[in-house]
C-alpha positions in Angstrom: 20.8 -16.1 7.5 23.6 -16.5 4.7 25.2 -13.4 3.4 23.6 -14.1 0.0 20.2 -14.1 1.8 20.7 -10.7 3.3 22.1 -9.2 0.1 19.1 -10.5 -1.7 16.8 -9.3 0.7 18.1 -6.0 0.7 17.9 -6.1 -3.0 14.0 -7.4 -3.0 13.4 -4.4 -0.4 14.5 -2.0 -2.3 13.0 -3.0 -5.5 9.6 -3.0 -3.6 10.5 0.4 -2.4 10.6 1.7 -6.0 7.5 -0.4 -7.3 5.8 1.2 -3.7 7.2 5.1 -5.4 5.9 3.5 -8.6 2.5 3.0 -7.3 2.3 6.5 -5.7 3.3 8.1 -8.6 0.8 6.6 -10.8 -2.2 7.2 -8.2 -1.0 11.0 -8.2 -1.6 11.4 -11.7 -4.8 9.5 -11.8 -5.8 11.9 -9.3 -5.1 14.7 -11.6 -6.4 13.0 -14.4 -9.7 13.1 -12.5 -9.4 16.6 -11.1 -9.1 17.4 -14.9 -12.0 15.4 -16.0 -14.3 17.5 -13.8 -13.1 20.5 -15.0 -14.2 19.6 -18.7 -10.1 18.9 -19.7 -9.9 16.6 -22.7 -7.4 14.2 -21.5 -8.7 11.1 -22.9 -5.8 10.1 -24.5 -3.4 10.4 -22.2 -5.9 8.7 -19.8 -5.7 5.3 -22.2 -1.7 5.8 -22.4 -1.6 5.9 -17.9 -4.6 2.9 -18.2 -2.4 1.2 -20.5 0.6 1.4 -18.8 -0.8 0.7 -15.2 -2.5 -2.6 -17.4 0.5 -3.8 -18.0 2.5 -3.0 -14.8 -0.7 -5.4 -13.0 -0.2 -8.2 -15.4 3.8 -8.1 -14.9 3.4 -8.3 -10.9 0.9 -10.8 -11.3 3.2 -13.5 -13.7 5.9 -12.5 -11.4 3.9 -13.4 -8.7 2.7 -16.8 -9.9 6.1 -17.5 -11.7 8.0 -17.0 -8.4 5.5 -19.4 -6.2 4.4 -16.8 -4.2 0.9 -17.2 -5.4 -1.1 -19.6 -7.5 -3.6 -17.9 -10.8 -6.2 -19.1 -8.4 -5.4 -17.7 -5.0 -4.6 -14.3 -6.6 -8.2 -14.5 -8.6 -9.8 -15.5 -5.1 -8.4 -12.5 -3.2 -8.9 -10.1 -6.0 -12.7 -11.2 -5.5 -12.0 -10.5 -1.8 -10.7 -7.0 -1.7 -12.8 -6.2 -4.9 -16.0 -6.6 -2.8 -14.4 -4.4 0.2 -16.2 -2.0 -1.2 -19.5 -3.3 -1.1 -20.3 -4.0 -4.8 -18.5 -6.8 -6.9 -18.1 -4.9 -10.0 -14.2 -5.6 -10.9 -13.2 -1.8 -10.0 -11.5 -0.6 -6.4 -12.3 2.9 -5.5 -9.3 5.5 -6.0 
């Protein structure tokens, strides 16, 4: 492996790393969200601001995904259908 190889792969690990902390972060304070829905809190729009943002954060890995070859639109559709029916139901949602 090249040098330039190993510095880019470093550089690709470690931007997964923080996309991985990303990810956490965002499922913590969905998880509050909900612990403050059943307790009657009125946090709806913060709620659209998180759904927004997480929205867009998909739709950016996904372009990035397709525009750097790892994926085509339709293998990502086709395993979206996969893991979406993990769950038993088909209903474009993943439990949290």
């Amino acid at each position: 492996m090249s040098l330039i190889n190993w510095i880019f792969d470093i550089y690709q690990h470690g931007r997964i790393d923080r996309a991985e902390k990303e990810s956490q972060a965002v499922r913590q304070e969905l998880a509050q969200m909900r612990a403050n829905a059943t307790t009657g809190s009125d946090r709806a729009p913060h709620t659209d601001h998180v759904a927004g943002e997480l929205a867009l954060s998909i739709k950016t890995l996904q372009r990035m995904m397709v525009q750097k070859g790892l994926c085509t639109p339709a293998e990502f559709t086709a395993l979206l259908d996969e893991v979406d029916a993990e769950d038993g139901k088909r209903d474009g949602r993943a439990p949290i």
